[in-house]
N, C-alpha and C positions, 0 to 999 in steps of 0.2 A: 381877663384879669378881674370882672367884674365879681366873677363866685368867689374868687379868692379875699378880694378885699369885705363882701359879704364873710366870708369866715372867720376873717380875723377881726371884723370889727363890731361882731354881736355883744352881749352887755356882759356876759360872764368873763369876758377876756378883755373888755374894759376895766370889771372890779376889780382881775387878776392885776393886771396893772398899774391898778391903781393903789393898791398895797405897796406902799414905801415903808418903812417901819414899821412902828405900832400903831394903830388908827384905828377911829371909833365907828363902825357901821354906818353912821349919821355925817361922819365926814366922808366917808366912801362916798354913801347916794345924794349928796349934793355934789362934789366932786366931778361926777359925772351923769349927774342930771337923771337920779331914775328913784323911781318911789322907794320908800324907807319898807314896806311890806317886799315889793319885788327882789332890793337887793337882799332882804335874809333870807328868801328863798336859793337865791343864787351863793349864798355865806354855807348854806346848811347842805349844798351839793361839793362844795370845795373843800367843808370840813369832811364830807363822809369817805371822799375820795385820795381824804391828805395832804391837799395842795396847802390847807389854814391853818394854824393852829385860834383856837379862839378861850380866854380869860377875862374871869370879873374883875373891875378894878373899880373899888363900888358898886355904883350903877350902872357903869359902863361897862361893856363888853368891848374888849381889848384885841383886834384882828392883829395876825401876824402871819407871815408866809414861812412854811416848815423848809427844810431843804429842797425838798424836789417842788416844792411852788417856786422856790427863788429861780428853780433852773428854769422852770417852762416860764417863767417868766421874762427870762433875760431872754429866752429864743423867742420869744412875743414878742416883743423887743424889737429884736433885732429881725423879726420876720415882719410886723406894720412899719419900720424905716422901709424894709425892701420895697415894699407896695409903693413907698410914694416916689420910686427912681420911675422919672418920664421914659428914659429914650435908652433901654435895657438893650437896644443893637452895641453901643460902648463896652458892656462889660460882657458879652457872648463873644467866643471866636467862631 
């Protein structure tokens, strides 16, 4: 379970997550604890890919998840809860 929980828990799929609405780059990388350069490296792979939409709102650049971020979202989600069930013999038959 160890490469899985590696998987799920690298920084891009933290940012992913951590987009709840609309949110400013700078609230993302304290958020979750990672340089303000790192995560727009990590902003500029989600937007190329479609997961972000990103807008000026003044100064700020304004993060938001498109529809199919919202969905890989929710199964990130719902796949780091999995990761933290101890004693997975319960729900196997």
């Amino acid at each position: 379970m160890k490469k899985l929980n590696g998987l799920l828990f690298n920084k891009a799929v933290s940012v992913l997550i951590a987009i709840d609405g609309k949110r400013t780059i700078s609230a993302i990388s304290k958020e979750i604890d990672l340089t303000y350069s790192h995560t727009i490296k990590i902003i500029k792979c989600l937007l190329q890919i479609g997961m972000i939409t990103a807008r000026m709102e003044g100064r700020c650049k304004i993060i938001g998840l498109t529809g199919s971020g919202k969905v890989l979202q929710n199964s990130l989600i719902i796949a780091t809860d999995l990761t933290e069930i101890e004693d997975w013999n319960k729900y196997v038959d």
